[in-house]
C-alpha positions in Angstrom: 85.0 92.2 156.0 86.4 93.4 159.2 89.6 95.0 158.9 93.3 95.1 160.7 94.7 97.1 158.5 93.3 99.8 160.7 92.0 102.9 159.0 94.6 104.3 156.6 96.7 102.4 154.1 99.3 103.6 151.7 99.9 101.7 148.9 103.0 102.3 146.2 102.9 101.7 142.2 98.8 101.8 142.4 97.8 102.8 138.9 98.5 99.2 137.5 99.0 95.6 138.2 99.3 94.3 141.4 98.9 97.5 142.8 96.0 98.6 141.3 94.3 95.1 142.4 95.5 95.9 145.5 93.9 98.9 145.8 90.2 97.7 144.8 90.5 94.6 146.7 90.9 96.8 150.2 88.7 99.5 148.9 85.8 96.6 148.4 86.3 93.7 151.2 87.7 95.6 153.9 86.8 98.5 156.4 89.1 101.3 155.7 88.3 104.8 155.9 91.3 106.1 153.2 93.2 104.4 150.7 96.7 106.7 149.5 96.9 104.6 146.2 100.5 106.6 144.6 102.1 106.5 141.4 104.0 108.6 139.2 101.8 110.6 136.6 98.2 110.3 138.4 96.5 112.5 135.5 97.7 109.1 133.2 96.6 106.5 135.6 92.8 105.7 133.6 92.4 102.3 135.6 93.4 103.9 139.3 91.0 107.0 138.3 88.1 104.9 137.6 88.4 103.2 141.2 88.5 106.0 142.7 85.1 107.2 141.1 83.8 103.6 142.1 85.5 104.0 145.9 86.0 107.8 146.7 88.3 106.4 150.1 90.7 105.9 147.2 93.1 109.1 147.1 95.3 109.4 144.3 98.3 110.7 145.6 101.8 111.7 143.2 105.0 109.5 144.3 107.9 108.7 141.9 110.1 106.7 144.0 112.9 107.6 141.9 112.4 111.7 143.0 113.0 112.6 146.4 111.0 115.9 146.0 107.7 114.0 145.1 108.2 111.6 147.8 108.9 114.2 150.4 105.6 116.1 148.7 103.7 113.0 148.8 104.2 112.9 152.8 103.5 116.5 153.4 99.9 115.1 151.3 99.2 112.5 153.3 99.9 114.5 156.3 97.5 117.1 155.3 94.5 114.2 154.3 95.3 112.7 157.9 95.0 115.3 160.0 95.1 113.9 163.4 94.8 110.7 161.9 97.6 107.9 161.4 98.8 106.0 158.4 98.9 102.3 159.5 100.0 100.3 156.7 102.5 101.0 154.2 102.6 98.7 150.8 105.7 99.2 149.0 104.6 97.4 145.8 106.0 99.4 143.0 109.2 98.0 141.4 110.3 97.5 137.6 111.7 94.1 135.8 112.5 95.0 132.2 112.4 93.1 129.4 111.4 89.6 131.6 111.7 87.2 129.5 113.4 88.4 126.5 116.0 85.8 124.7 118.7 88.2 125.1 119.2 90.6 127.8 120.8 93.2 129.7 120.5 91.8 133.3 122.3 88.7 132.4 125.4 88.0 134.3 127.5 87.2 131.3 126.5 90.7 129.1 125.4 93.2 131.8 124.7 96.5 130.8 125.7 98.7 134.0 122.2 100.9 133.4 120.0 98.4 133.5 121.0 97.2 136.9 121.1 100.7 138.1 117.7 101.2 137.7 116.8 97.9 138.7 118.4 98.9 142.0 117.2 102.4 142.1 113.2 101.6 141.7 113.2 98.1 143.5 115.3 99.0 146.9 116.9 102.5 147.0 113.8 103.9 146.0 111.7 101.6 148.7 113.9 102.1 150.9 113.4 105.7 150.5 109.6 106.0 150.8 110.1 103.6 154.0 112.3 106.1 155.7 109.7 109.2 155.0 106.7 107.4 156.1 108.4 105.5 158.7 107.3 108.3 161.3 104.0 108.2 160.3 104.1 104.5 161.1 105.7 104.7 164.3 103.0 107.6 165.3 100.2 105.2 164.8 102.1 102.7 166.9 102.8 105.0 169.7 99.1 105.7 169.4 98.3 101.7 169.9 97.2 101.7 166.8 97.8 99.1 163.8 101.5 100.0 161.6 102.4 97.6 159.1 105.4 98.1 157.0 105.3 95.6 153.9 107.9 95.6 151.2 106.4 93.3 148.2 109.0 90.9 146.9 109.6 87.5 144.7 110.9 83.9 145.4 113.0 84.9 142.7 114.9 86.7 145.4 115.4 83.7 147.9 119.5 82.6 147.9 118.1 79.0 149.5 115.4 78.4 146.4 116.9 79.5 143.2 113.9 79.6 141.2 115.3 81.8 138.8 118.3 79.2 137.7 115.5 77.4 136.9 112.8 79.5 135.4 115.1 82.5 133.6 116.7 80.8 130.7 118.4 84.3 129.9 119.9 84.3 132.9 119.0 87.5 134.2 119.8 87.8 137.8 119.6 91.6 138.2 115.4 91.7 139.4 116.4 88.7 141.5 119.5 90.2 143.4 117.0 93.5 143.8 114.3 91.3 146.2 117.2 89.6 147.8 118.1 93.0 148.9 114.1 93.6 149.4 114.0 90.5 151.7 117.5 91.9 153.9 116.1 94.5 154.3 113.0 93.8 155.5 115.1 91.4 157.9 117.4 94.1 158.8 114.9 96.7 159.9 112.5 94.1 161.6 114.9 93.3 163.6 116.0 97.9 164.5 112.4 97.8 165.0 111.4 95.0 167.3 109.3 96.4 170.1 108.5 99.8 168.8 104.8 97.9 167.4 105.5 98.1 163.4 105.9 95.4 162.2 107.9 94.8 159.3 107.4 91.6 156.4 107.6 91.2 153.0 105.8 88.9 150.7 105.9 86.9 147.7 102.4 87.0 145.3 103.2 84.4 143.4 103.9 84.3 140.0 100.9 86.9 138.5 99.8 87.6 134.8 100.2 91.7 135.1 101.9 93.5 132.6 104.8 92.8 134.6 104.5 89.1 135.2 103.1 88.3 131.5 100.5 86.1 130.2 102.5 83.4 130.5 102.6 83.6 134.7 100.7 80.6 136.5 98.1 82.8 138.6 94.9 85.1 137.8 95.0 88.7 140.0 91.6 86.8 141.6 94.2 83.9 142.5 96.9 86.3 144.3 96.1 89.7 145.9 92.5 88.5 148.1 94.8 85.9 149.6 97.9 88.2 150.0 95.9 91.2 151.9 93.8 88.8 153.9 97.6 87.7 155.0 98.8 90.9 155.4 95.4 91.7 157.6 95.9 89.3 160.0 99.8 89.7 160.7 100.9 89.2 164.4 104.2 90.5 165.6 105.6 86.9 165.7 106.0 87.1 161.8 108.0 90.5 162.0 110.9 90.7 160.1 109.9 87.6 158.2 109.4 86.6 154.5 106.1 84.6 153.2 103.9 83.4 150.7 100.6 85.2 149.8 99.4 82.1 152.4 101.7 83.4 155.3 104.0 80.0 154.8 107.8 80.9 155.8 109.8 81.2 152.4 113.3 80.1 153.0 116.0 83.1 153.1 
């Protein structure tokens, strides 16, 4: 498949899930010549290691969003594999939503336990919004060099004020992984907006509800239902939809 995700694409929280699908679905169907698929403890990540023996574009590169050494270690990598290359695409994909569907729990508005909204907070914006800022050069070098840069922050309709699918959906009331992609979404707003005319282009995207480890068995779509429809989206992004928020279809989720 022909590609606009131009040559290099980074990809966050690759050794499982959606990330992981992500990765194989770009290393397979489209024309790439690297994949930087990062997670935490790369030695652990089985699955992500046997894609890369299947795809050697695929790069398995050390990033704990949480630690600002690994992050800024993870650059100098990506640097190094790039050369005088660029990275065009940035996927922030990892995030964390403990304990889903439990009866009882921790993000609930009425018993909230302080540290599991911390790290809620911590992995699903601070810690995007971290890896943004130190591969946000990279991205504006591949502009400047009229090349593709695509920075996309994965989020959830859970996180849309207008929708309130959680209200419905969350019978334990657990609001703290919704107000995190709320946050997701304004920011993706906010810094599509400081970045008009510099050529990234900024959006973030809802998968739909997917049966990962994170989204459980009892989610309504398939991996084979979600991610080839999300990154043939996110391939054909125009600057018009910067600073936007959509389905896996490109269809305008409401704020």
């Amino acid at each position: 498949m022909h590609s606009d995700l131009g040559k290099n694409v980074l990809i966050t929280g690759a050794n499982r899930g959606l990330g992981l699908a992500m990765v194989g679905e770009i290393a397979k169907n489209y024309n790439v010549d690297r994949i930087f698929a990062c997670c935490r403890e790369p030695t652990k990540a089985k699955d992500l290691i046997e894609v890369k023996r299947k795809y050697p574009i695929v790069n398995i590169i050390k990033l704990d969003i949480q630690n600002d050494t690994t992050i800024k270690a993870a650059v100098e990598e990506v640097k190094k594999i790039l050369g005088h290359e660029h990275l065009n695409v940035l996927i922030n994909n990892a995030a964390i939503f403990e304990n889903s569907l439990d009866e009882k729990s921790d993000g609930s508005f009425e018993t909230p336990e302080r540290g599991y909204f911390n790290r809620h907070f911590d992995v699903n914006i601070t810690g995007l919004t971290m890896v943004s800022g130190a591969f946000l050069p990279l991205l504006k070098k591949a502009s400047a060099a009229k090349e593709r840069a695509l920075l996309i922050n994965l989020s959830s309709t859970l996180g849309s004020i207008n929708v309130a699918l959680a209200c419905q959906t969350l019978t334990n009331k657990n609001i703290a992984y919704c107000l995190t992609k709320a946050a997701v979404n304004h920011y993706t707003h906010m810094v599509g907006t400081y970045l008009e005319g510099t050529g990234v282009i900024v959006a973030c995207f809802c998968p739909g509800w997917v049966k990962t480890d994170m989204g459980t068995e009892i989610a309504e779509l398939t991996i084979d239902e979600s991610i080839p429809h999300l990154i043939k989206t996110i391939s054909n992004l125009t600057k018009e939809k910067n600073g936007g928020y959509y389905t896996r279809y490109g269809e305008v989720i409401p704020w």
